[in-house]
NUBADREN-701661 format. One record per atom (N, C-alpha, C): residue in one letter; x, y, z. Coordinates in steps of 0.001 Angstrom, whole numbers, plus 500000, padded with zeros to 6 digits. Example, Ala and Ser with C-alpha at 12.3 -4.5 7.8 and 13.67 -1.06 7.14 Angstrom:
2
 residu      u      v      w
      A 513190 494310 507800
      A 512300 495500 507800
      A 513200 496700 507800
      S 512850 497750 507080
      S 513670 498940 507140
      S 512900 500030 507870
! end
This chain:
272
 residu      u      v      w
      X 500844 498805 500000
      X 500000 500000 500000
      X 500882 501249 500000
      X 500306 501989 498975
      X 501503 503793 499235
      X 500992 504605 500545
      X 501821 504968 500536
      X 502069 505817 501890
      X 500586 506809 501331
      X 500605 507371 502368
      X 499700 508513 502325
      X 500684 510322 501685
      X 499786 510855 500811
      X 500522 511406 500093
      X 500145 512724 500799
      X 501694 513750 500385
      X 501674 514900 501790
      X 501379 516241 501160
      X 500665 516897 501868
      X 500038 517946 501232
      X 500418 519252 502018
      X 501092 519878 500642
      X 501977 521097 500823
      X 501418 522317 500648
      X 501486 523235 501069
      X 501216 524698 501255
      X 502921 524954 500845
      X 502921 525939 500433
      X 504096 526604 499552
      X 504021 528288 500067
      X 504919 528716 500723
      X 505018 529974 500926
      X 505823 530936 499792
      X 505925 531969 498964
      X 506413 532519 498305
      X 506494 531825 496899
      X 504866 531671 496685
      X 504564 530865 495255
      X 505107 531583 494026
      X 505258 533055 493890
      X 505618 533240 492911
      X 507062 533560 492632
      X 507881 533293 494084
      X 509397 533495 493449
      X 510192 532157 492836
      X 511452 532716 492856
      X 512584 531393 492418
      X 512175 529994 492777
      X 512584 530107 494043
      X 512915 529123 494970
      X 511265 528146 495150
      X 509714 529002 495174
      X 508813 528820 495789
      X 507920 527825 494547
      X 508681 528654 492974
      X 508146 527698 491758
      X 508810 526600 491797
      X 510092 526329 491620
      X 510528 524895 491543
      X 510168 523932 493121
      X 509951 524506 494168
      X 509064 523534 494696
      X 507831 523104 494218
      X 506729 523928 493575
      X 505875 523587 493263
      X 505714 522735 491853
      X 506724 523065 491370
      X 506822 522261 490507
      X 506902 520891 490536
      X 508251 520774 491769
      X 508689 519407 491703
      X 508273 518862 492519
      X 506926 519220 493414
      X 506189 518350 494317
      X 504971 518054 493510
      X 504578 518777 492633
      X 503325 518413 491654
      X 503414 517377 490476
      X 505168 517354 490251
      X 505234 516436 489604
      X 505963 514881 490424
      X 505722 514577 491564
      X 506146 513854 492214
      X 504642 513022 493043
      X 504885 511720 493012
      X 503794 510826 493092
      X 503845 511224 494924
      X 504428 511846 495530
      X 504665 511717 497154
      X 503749 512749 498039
      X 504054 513472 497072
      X 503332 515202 497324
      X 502489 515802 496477
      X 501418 516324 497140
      X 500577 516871 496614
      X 500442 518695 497119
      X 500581 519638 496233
      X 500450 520982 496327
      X 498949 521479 496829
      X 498543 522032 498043
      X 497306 521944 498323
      X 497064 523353 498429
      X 497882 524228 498637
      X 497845 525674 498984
      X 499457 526697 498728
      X 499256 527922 497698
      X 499955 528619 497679
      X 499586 530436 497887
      X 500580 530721 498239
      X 500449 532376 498755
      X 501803 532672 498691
      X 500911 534465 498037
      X 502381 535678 498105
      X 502420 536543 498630
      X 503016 537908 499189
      X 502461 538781 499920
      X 501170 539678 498922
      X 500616 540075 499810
      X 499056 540844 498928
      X 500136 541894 497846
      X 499683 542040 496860
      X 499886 543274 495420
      X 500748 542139 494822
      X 501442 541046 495032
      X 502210 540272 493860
      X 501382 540428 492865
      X 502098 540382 491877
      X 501645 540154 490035
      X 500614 538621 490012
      X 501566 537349 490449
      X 500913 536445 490261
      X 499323 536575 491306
      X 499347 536647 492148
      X 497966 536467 492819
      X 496827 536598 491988
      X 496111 535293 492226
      X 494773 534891 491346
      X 495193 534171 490327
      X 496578 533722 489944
      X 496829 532757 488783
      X 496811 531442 489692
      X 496929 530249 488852
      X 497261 529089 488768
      X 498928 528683 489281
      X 498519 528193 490651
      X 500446 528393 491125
      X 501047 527505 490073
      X 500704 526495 489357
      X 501267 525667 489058
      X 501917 526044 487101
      X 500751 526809 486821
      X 501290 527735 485114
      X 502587 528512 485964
      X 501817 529282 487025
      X 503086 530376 487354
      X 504562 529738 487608
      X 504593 528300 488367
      X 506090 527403 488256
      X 506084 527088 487115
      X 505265 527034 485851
      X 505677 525944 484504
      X 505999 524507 484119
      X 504676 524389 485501
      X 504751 523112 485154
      X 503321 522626 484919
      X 502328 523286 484163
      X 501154 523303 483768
      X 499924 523701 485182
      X 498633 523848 484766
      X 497539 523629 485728
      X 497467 522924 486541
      X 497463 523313 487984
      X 497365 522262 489320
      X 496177 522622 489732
      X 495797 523454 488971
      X 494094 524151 490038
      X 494513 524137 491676
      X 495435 524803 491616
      X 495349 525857 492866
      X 496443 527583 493017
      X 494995 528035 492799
      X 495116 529393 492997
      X 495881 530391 493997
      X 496803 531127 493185
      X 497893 532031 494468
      X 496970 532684 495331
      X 496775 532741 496152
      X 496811 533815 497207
      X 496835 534727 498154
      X 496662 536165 498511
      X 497500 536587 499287
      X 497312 535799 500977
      X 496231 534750 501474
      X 495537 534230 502674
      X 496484 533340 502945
      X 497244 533276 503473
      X 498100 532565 504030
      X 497649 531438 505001
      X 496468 531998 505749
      X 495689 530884 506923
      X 494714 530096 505805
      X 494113 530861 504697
      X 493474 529531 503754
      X 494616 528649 502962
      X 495589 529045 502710
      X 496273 528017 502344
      X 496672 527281 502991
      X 496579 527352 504308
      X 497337 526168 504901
      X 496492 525016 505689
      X 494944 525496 505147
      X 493518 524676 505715
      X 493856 523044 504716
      X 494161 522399 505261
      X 494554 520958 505324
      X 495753 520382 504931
      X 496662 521344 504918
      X 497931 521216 504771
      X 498627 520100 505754
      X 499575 519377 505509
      X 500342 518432 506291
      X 501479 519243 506635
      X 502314 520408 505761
      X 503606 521012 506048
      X 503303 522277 505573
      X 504090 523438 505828
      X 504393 524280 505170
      X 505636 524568 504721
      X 506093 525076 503385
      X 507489 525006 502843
      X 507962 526770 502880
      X 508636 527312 503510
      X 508881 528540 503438
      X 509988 529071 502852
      X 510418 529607 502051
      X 511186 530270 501487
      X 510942 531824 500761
      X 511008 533101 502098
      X 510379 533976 501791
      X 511384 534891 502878
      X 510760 535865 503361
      X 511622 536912 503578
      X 511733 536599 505397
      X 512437 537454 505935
      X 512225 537051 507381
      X 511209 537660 507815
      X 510564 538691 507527
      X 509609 539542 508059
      X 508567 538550 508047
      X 508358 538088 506734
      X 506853 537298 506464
      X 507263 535804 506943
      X 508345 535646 506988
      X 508605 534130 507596
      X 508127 534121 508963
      X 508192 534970 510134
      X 507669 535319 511134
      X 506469 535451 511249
      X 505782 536035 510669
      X 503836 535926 510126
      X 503674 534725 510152
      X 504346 534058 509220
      X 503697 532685 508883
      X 503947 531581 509839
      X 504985 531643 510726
      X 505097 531030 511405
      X 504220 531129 513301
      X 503734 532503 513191
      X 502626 532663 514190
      X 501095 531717 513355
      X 501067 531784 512183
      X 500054 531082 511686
      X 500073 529371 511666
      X 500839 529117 511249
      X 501384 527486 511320
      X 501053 527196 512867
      X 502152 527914 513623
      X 501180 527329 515099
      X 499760 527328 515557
      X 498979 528272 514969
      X 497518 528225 514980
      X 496927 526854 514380
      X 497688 526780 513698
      X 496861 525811 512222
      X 497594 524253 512717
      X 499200 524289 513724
      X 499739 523079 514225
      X 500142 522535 512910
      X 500490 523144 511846
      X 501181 522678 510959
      X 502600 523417 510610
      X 503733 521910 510367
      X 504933 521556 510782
      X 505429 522651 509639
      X 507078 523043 510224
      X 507340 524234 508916
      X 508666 523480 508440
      X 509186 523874 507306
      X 510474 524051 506602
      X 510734 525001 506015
      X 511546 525676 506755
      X 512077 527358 506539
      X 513507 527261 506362
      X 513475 528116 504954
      X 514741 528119 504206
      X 514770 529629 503829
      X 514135 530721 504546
      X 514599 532149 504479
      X 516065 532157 505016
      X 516509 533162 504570
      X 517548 533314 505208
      X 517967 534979 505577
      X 518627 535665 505907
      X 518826 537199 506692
      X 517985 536954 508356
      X 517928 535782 508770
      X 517047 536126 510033
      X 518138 536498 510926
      X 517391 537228 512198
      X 518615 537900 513242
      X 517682 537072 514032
      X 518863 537418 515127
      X 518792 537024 516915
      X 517328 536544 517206
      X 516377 537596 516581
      X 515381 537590 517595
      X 514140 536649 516630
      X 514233 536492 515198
      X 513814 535956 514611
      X 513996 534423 514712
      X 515240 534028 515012
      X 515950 532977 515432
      X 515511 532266 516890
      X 515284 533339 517490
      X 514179 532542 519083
      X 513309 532875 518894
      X 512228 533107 517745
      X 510662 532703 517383
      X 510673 531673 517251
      X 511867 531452 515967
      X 511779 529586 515527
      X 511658 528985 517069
      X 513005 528849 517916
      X 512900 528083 518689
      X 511803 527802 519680
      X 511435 528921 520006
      X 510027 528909 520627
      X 508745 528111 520165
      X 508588 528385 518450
      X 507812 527716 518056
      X 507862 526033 518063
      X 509435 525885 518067
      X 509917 524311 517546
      X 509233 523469 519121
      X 508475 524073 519852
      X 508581 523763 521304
      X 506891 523543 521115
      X 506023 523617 519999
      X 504645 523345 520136
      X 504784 522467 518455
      X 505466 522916 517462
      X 505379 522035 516075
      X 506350 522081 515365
      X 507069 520852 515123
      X 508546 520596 514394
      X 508707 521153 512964
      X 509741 522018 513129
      X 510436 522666 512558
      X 512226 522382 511737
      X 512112 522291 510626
      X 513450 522479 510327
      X 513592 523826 509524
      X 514414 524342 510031
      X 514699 525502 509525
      X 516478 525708 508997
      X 516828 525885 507882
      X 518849 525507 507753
      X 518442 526834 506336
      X 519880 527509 506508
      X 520153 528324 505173
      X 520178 527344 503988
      X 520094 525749 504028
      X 520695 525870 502541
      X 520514 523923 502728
      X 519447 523303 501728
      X 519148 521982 502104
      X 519464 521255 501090
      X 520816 521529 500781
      X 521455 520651 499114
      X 522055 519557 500274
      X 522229 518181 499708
      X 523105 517421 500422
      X 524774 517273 500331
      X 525070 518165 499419
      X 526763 518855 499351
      X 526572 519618 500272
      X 525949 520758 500503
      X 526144 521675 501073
      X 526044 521855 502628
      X 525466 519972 502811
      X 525572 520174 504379
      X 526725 519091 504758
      X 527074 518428 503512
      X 528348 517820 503595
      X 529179 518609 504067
      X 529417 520012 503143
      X 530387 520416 502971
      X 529988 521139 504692
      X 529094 520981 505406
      X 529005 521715 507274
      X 529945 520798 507886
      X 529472 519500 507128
      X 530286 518208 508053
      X 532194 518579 507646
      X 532540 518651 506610
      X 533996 518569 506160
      X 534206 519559 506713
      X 534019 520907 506352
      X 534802 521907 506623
      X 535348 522405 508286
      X 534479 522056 509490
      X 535259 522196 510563
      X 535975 521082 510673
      X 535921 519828 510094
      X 536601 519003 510629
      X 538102 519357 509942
      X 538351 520043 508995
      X 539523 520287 508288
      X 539845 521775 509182
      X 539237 522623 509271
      X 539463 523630 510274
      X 540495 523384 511761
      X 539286 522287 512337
      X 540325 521452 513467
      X 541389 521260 513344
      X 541505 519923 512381
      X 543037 519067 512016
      X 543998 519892 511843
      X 543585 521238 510770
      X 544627 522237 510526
      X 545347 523457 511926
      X 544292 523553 512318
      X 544724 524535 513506
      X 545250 525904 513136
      X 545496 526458 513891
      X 545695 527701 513589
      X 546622 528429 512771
      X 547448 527727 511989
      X 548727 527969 511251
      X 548273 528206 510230
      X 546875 527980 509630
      X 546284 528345 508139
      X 545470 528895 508256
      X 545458 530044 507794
      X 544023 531361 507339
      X 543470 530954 506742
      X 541821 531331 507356
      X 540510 530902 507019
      X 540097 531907 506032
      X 539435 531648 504397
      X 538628 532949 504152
      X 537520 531965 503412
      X 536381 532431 503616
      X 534976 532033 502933
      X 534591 532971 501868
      X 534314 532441 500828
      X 533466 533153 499390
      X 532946 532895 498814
      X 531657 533321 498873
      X 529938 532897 498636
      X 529887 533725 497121
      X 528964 533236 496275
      X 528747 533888 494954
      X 527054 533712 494595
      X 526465 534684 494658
      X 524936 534633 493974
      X 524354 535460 492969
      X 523666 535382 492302
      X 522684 536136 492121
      X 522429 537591 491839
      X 522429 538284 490869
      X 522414 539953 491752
      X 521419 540493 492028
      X 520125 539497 491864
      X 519131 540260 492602
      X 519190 539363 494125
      X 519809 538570 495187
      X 519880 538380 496281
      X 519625 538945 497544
      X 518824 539269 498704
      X 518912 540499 498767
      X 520123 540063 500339
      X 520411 539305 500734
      X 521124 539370 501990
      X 522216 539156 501736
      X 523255 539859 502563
      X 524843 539167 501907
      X 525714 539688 503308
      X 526481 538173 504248
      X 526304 537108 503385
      X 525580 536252 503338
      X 525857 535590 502259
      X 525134 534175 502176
      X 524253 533741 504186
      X 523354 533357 504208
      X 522803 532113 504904
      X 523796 530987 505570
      X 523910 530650 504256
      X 524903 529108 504410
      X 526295 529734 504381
      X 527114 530923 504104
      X 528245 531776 504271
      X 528191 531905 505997
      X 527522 532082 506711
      X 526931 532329 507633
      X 527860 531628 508761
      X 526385 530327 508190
      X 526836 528976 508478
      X 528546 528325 508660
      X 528778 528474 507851
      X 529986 528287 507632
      X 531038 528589 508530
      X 530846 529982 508679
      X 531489 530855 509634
      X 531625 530614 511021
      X 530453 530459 511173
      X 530036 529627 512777
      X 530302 528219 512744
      X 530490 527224 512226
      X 531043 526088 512078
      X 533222 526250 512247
      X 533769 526787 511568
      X 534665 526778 511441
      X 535554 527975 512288
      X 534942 529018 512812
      X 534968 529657 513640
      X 535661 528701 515049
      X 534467 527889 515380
      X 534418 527224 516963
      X 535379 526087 516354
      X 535700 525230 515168
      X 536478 524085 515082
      X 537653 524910 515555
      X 538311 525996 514967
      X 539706 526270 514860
      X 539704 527062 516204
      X 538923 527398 516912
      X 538945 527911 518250
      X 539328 529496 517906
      X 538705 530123 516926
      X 538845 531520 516363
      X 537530 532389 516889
      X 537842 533413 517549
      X 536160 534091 517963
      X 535737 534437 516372
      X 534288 534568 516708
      X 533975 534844 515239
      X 533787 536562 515545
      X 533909 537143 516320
      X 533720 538381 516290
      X 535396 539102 515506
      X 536250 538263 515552
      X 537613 538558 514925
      X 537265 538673 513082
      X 535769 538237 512808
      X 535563 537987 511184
      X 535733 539694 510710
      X 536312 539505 509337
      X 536647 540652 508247
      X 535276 540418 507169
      X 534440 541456 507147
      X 533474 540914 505690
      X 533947 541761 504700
      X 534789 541600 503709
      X 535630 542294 502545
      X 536858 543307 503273
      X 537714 543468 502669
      X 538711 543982 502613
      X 539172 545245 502047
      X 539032 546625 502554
      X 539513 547810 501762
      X 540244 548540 502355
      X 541113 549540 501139
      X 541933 550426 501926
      X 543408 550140 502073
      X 544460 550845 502663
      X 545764 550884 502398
      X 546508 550168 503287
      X 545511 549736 504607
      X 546044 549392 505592
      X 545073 547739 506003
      X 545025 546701 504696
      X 543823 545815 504709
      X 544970 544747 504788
      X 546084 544601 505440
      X 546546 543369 506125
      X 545886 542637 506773
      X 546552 541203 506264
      X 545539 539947 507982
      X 545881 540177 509112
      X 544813 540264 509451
      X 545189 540220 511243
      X 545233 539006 511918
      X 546082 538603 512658
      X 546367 537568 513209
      X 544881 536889 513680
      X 544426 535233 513399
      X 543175 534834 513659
      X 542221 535641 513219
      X 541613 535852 512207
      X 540329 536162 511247
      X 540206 535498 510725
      X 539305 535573 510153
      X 538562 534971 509271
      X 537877 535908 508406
      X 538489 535655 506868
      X 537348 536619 505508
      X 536095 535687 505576
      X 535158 537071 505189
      X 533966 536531 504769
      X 533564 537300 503334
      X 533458 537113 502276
      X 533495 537531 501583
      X 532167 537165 500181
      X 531254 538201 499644
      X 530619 538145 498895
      X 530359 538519 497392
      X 529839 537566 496769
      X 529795 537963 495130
      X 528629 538162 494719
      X 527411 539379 493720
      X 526595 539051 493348
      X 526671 539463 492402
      X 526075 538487 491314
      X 526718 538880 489759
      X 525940 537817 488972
      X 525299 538472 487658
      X 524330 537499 486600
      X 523615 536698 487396
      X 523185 535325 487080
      X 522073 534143 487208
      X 523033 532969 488207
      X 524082 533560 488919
      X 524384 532644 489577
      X 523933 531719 491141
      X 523467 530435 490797
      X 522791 529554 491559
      X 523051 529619 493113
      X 524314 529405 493313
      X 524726 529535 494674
      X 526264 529068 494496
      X 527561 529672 495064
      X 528665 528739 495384
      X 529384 529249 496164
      X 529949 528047 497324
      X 530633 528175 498417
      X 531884 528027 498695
      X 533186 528588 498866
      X 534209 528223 498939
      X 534848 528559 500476
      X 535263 527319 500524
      X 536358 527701 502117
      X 537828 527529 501903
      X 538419 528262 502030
      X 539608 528342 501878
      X 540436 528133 503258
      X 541772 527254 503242
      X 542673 527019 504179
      X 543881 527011 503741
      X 544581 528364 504439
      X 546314 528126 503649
      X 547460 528859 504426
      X 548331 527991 504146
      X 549603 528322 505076
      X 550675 528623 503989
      X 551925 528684 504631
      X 553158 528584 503639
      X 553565 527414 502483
      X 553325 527751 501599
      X 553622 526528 501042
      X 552351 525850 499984
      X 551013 526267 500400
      X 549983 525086 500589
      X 548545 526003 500797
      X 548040 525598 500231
      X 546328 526236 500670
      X 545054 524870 500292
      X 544303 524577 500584
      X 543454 523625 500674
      X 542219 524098 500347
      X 540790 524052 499054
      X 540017 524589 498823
      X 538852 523610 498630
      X 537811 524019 499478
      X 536677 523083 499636
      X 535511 523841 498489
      X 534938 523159 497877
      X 533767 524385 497008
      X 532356 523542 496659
      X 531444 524209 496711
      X 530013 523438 496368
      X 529624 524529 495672
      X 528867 524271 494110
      X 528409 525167 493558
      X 527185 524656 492866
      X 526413 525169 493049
      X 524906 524744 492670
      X 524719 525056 491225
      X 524115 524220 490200
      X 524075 524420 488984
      X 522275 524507 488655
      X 521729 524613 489890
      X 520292 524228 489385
      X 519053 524534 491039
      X 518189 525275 491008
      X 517690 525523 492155
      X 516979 524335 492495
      X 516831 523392 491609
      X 516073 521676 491887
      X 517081 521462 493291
      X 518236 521326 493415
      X 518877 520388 494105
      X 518444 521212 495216
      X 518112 522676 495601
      X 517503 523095 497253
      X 516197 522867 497126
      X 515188 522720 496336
      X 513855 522604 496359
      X 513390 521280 496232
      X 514699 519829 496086
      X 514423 518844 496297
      X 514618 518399 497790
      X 516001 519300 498570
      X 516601 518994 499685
      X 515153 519625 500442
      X 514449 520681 500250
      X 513285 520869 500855
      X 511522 520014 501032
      X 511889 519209 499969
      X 510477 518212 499721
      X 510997 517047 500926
      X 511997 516803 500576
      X 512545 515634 501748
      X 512585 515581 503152
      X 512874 516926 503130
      X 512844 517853 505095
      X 511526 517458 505405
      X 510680 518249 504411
      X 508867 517976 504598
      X 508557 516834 504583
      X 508900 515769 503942
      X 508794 514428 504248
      X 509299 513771 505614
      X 510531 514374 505661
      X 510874 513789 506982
      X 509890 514076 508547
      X 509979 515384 508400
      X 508737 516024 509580
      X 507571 515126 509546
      X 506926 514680 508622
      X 505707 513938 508874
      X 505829 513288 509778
      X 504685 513326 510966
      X 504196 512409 512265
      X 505400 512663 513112
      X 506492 513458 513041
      X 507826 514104 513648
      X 507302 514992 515490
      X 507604 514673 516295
      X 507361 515343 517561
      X 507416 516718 517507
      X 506967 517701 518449
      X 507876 519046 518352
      X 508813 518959 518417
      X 509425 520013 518034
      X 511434 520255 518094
      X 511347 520990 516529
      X 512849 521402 517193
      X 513629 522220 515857
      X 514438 520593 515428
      X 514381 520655 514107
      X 515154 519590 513685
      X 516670 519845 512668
      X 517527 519412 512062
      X 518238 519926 510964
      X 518461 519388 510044
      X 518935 519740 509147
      X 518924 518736 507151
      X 519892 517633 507760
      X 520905 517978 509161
      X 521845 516593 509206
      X 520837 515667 509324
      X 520037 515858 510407
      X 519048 515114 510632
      X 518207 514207 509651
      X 517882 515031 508854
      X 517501 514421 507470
      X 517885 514172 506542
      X 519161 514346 506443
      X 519804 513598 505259
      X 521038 512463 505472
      X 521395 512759 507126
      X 522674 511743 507677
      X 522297 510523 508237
      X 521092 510983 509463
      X 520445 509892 509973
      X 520370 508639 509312
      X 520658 507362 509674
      X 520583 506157 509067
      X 519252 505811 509570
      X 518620 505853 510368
      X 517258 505793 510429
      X 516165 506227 510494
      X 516401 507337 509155
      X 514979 508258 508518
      X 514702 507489 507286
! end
């Protein structure tokens, strides 16, 4: 017998990230698209979410009701701004339906909503749900460690030029991962370099950003001493591989306890 098939609400139906989910859960025997919404004045609102991803008629209509879209929803998939990620996530707890939030620019205080919420309906929330890209969470402090402090750290993220946060989410990430391996405060971080007097300072770390043409996403960590530098890189050729790493999160959450959960969780675990 097939499983019971999971029915998605889609937050930010008419951007990038919000069509190729809808796409690739409408065309997937697992998931079913039950509800999409944009903020009120989008262009798309009142179309067909599923013409608006291009992947033909799903008969279900954008719009701006965020609490009707999520009337029999099993998950909600978020990938939208932090402001409205916060809305929606006071709504999901009304409604007790589970989130996967892949905004990214959230601060401090946006960051203990999630947790708060993860404490009534499970939540995964990660900058970035490619399964390289959380590889590359797993490799990169562990090479941070081994190396120790004799090799300068610099990170360089490349997107997009309409992006609007920089840096990167998963640049972020990164930072705070490899930061605590090499025992470097992260408050010692440099984000770009200018000026006459832009020497390394002993223990930093660059953080550094690119936004330029149609580029997908790519991550580089850099480690180098005398002699030698070591370069880790994940570069996304296609927004499928985060909007697939997001159908799977939502799969995983099904019948999932409260809690905040993470993509390790769902993509390392040997028994998911």
């Amino acid at each position: 017998m097939n499983e019971k098939i999971i029915r998605v609400a889609v937050a930010g139906a008419g951007g990038r990230m919000g069509g190729r989910i809808i796409a690739l859960a409408s065309e997937s025997s697992e998931f079913k698209v039950i509800g999409a919404f944009e903020a009120s004045g989008h262009p798309v609102i009142g179309r067909d979410a599923g013409i608006v991803a291009g992947c033909g008629e799903i008969k279900v209509v954008i719009t701006s009701d965020c609490t009707r879209s999520l009337e029999g929803a099993d998950v909600l998939i978020d990938f939208t701004s932090p402001s409205a990620t916060i809305e929606h996530i006071q709504i999901a707890l009304q409604h007790n339906v589970p989130m996967v939030i892949g905004t990214t620019g959230l601060e401090k205080d946006g960051e203990k909503i999630i947790e708060q919420a993860s404490k009534k309906i499970p939540i995964i929330a990660a900058p970035n749900m490619s399964v390289g890209v959380n590889l590359l969470f797993r490799i990169a402090p562990l090479i941070a460690e081994t190396l120790g402090e004799d090799y300068d750290i610099e990170i360089i993220e490349a997107h997009h030029n309409k992006k609007k946060d920089a840096p990167s989410g998963t640049a972020m990430k990164l930072l705070d991962l490899v930061s605590s391996a090499a025992g470097i405060e992260k408050e010692n971080s440099v984000f770009g370099r200018k000026g006459l007097d832009a020497k390394r300072k002993p223990r930093e770390i660059g953080v550094h950003a690119v936004r330029a043409g149609d580029i997908v996403g790519e991550h580089t960590v850099i480690f180098a001493t005398t002699g030698e530098r070591i370069e880790v890189t994940h570069r996304a050729s296609s927004r499928d591989t985060f909007a697939l790493g997001a159908l799977r999160a939502a799969k995983f959450l099904i019948g999932k306890p409260a809690g905040k959960y993470s993509m390790a969780d769902v993509l390392f675990k040997k028994d998911n």
